[in-house]
Structure formats: structure tokens, C-alpha cells
N, CA, C and O atoms as a printed pandas DataFrame, in Angstrom:
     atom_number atom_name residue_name chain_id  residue_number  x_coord  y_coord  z_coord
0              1         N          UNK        A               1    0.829   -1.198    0.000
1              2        CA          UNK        A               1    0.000    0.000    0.000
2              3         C          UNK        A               1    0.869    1.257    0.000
3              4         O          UNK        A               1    0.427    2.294   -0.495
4              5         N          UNK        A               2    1.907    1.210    0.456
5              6        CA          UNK        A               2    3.208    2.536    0.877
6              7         C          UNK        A               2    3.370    2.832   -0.593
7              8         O          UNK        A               2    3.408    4.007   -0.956
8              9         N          UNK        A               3    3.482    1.691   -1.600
9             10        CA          UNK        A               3    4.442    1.883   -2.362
10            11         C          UNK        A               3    3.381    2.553   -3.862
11            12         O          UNK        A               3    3.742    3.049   -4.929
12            13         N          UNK        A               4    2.072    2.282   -3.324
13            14        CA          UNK        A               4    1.093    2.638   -4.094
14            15         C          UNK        A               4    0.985    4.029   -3.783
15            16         O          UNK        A               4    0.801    4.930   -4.602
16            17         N          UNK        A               5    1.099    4.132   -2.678
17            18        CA          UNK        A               5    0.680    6.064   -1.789
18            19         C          UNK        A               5    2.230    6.746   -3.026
19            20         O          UNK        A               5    2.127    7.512   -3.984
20            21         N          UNK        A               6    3.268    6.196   -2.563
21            22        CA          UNK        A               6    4.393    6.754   -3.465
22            23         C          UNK        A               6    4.222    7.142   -4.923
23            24         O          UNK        A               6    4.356    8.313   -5.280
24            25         N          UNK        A               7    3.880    6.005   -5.898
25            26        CA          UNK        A               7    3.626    5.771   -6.971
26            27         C          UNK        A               7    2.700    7.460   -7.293
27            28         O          UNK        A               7    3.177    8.497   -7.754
28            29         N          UNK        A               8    1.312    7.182   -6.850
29            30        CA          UNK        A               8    0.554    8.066   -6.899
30            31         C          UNK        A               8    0.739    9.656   -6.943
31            32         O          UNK        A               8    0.296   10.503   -7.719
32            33         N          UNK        A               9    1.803    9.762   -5.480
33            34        CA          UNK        A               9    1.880   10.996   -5.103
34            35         C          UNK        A               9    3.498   11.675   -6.105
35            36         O          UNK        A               9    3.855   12.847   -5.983
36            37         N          UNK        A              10    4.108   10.854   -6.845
37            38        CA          UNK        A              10    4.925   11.328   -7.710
38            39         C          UNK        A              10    4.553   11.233   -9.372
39            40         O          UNK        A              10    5.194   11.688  -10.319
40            41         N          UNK        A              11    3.308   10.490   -9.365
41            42        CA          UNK        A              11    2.587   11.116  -10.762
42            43         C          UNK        A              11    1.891   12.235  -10.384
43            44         O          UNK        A              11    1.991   12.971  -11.366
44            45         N          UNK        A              12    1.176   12.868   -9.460
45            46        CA          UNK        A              12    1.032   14.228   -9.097
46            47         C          UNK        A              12    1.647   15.056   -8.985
47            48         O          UNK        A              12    1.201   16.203   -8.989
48            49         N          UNK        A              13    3.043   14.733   -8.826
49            50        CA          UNK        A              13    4.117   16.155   -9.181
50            51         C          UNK        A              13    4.018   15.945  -10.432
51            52         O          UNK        A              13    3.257   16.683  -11.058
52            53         N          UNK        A              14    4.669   15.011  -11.065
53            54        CA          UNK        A              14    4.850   14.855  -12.337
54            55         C          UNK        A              14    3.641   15.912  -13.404
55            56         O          UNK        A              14    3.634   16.799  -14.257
56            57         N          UNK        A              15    2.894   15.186  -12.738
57            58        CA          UNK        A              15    1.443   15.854  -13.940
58            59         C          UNK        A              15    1.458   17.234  -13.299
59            60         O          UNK        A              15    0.565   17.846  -13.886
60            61         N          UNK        A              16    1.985   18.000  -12.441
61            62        CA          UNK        A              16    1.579   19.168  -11.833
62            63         C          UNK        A              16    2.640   19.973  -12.812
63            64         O          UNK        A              16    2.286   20.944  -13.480
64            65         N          UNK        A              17    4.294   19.325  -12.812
65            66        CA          UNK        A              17    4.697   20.126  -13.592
66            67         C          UNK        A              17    4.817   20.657  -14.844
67            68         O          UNK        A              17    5.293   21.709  -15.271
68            69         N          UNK        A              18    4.029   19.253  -15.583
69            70        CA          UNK        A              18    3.868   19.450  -16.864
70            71         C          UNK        A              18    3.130   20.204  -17.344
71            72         O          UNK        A              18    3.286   20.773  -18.424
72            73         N          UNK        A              19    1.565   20.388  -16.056
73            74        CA          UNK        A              19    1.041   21.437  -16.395
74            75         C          UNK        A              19    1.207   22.747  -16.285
75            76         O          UNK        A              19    0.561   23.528  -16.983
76            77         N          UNK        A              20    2.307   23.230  -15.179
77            78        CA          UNK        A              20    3.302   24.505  -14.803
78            79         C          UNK        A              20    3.483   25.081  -16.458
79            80         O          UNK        A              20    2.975   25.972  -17.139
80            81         N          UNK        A              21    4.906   23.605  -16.719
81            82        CA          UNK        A              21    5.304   23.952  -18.295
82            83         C          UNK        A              21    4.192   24.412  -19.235
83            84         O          UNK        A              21    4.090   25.552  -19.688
84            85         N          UNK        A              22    3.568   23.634  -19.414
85            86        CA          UNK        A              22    2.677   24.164  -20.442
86            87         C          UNK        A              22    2.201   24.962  -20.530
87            88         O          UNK        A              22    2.246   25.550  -21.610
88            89         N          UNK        A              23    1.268   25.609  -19.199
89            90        CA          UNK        A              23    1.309   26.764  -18.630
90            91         C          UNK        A              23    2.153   28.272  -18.829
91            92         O          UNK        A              23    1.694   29.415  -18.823
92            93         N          UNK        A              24    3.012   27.982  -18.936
93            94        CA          UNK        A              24    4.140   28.829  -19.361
94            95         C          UNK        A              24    4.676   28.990  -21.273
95            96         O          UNK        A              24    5.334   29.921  -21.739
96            97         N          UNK        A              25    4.313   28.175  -21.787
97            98        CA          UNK        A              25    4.646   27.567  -23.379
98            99         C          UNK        A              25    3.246   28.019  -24.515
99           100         O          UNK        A              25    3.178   28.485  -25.652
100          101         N          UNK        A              26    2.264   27.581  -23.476
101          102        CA          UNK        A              26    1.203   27.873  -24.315
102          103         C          UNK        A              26    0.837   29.425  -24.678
103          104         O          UNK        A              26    1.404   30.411  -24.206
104          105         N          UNK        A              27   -0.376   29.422  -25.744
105          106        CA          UNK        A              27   -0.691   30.724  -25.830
106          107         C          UNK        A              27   -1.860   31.519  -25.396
107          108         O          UNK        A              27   -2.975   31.780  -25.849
108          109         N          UNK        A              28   -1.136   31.815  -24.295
109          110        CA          UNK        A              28   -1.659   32.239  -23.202
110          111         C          UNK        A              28   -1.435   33.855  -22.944
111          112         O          UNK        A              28   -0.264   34.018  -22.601
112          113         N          UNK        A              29   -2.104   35.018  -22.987
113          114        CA          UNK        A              29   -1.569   36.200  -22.651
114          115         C          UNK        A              29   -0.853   36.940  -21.965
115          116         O          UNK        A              29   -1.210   37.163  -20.808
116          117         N          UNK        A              30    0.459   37.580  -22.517
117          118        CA          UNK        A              30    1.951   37.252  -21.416
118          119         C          UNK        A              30    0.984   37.818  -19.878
119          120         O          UNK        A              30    1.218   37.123  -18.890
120          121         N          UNK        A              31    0.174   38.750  -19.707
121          122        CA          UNK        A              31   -0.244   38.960  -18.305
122          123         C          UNK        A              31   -0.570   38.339  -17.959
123          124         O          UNK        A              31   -0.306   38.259  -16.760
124          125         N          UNK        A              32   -1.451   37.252  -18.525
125          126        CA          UNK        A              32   -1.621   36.081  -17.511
126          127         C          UNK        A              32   -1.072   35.091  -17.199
127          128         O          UNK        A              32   -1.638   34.263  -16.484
128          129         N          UNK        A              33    0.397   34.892  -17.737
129          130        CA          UNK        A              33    1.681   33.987  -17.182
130          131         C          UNK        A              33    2.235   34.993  -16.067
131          132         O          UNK        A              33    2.446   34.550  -14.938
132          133         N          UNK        A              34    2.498   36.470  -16.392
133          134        CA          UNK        A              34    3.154   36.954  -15.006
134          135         C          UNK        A              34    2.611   37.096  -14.160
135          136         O          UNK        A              34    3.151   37.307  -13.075
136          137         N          UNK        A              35    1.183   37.028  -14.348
137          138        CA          UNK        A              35    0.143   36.764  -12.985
138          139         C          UNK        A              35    0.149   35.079  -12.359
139          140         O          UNK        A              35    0.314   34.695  -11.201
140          141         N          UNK        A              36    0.021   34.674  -13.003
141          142        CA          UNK        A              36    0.394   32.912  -12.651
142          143         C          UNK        A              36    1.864   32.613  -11.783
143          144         O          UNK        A              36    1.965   32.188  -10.632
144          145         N          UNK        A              37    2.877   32.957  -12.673
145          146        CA          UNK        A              37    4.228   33.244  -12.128
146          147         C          UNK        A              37    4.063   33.735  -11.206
147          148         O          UNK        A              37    4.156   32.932  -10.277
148          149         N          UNK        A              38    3.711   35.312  -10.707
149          150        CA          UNK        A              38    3.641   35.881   -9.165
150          151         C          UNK        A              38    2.647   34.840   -8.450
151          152         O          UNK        A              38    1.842   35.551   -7.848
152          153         N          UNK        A              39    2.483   34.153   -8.339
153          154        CA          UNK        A              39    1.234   33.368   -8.216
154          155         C          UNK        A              39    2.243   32.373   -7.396
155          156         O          UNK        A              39    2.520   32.494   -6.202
156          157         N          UNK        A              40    2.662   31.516   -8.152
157          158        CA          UNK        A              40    3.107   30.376   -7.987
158          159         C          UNK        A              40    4.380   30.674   -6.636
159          160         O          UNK        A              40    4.586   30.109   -5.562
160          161         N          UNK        A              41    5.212   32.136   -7.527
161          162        CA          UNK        A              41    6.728   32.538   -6.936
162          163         C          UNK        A              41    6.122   32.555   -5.369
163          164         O          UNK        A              41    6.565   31.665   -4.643
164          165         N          UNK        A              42    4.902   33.724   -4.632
165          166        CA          UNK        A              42    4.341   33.817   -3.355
166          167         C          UNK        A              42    4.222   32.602   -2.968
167          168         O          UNK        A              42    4.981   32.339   -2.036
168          169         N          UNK        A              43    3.458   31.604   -3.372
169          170        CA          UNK        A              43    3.309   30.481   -2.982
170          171         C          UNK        A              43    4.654   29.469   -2.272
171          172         O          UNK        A              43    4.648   28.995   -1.136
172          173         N          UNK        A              44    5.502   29.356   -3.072
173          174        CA          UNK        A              44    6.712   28.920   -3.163
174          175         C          UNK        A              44    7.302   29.717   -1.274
175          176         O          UNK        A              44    7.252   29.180   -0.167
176          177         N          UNK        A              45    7.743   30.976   -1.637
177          178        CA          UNK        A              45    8.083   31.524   -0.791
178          179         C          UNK        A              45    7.357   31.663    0.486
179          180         O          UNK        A              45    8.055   31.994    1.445
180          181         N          UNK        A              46    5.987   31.460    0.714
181          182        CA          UNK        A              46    5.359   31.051    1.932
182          183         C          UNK        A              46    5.364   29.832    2.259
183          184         O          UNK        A              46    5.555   29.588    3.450
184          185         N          UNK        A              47    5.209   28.981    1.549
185          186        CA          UNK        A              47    5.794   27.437    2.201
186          187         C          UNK        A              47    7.234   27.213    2.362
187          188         O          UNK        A              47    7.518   26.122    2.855
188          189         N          UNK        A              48    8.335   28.086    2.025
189          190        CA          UNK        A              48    9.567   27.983    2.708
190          191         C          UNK        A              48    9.682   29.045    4.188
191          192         O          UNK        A              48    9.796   28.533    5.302
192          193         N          UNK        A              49    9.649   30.015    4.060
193          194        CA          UNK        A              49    9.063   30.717    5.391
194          195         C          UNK        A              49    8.044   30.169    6.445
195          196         O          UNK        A              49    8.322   30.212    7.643
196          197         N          UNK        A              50    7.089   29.754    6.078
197          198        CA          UNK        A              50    6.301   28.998    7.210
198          199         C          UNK        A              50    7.130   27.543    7.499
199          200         O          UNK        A              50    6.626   26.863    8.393
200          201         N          UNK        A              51    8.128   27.086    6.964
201          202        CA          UNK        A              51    8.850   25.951    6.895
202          203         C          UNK        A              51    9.961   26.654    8.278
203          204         O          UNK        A              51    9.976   26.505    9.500
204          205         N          UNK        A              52   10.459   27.129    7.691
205          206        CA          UNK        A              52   11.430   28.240    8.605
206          207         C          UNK        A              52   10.806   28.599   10.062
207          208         O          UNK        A              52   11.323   28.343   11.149
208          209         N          UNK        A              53    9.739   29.164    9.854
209          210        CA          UNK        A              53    9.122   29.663   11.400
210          211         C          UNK        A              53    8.859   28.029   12.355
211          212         O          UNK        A              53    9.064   27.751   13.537
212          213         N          UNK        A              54    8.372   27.284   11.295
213          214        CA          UNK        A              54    7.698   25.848   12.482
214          215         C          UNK        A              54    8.814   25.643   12.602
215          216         O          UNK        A              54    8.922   25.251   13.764
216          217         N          UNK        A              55   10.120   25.648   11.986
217          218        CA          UNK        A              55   11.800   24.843   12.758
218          219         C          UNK        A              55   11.915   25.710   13.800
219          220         O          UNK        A              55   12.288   25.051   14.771
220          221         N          UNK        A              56   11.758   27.064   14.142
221          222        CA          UNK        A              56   12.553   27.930   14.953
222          223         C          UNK        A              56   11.554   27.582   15.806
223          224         O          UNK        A              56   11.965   27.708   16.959
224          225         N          UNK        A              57   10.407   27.194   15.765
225          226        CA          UNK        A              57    8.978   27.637   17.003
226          227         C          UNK        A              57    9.745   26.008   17.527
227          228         O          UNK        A              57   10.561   25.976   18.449
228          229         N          UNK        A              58    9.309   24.741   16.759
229          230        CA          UNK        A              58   10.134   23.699   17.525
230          231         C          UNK        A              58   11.516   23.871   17.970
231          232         O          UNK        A              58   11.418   23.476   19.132
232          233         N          UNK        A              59   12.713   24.195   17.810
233          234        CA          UNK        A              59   13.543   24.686   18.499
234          235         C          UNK        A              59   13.722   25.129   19.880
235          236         O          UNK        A              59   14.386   24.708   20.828
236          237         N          UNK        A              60   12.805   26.254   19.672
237          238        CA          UNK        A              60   12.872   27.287   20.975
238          239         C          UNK        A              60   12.180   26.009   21.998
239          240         O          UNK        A              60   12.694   25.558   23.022
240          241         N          UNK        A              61   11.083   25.665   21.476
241          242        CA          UNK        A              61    9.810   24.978   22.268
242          243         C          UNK        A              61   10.883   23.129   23.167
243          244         O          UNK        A              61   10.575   22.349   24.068
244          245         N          UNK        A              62   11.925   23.231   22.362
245          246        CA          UNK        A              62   12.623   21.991   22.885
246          247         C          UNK        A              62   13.726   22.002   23.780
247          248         O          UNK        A              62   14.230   20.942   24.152
């Protein structure tokens, strides 16, 4: 069952990035790739920062 949860959850990146790419390739109106892009970039950067704060909050807390 582990190896099925695995399987699964790396054809979901997979298919996530292809749709990123395409996303980016297709013809699509450049404002709405640099809106997507700021999109994605915030995203990115709040799940490394909130990554950052829960290490320091466990830290202190240990």
C-alpha cells in the first residue's frame, strides 16, 4: 500500500509540472503567465518561510 501512496503521489508532481510547463509555453496572454508566475513565486516563498518559522517555534519549544 506505501508503495502505491508513493507511486501516486509522484505522478502528481509529475502531472503538476507538466502542467506549470505548459502553462508557461502555451498561448496564453503574457499577463496572464506573469500573474500565474507571481502566483506560484508567493506560494513557493510562503511554504519555505512557514517551513522556517515551524523549525525555529520547535527549536525554541525543545
Amino acid at each position: 500500500m506505501k508503495i502505491l501512496k508513493h507511486v501516486i503521489f509522484w505522478l502528481c508532481i509529475i502531472g503538476t509540472l507538466f502542467s506549470m510547463i505548459y502553462f508557461f509555453v502555451a498561448d496564453i496572454p503574457f499577463y496572464v503567465k506573469l500573474l500565474g508566475g507571481a502566483i506560484i513565486l508567493y506560494l513557493g516563498y510562503d511554504l519555505i518561510t512557514e517551513s522556517r518559522k515551524r523549525k525555529r517555534k520547535d527549536a525554541l519549544e525543545a
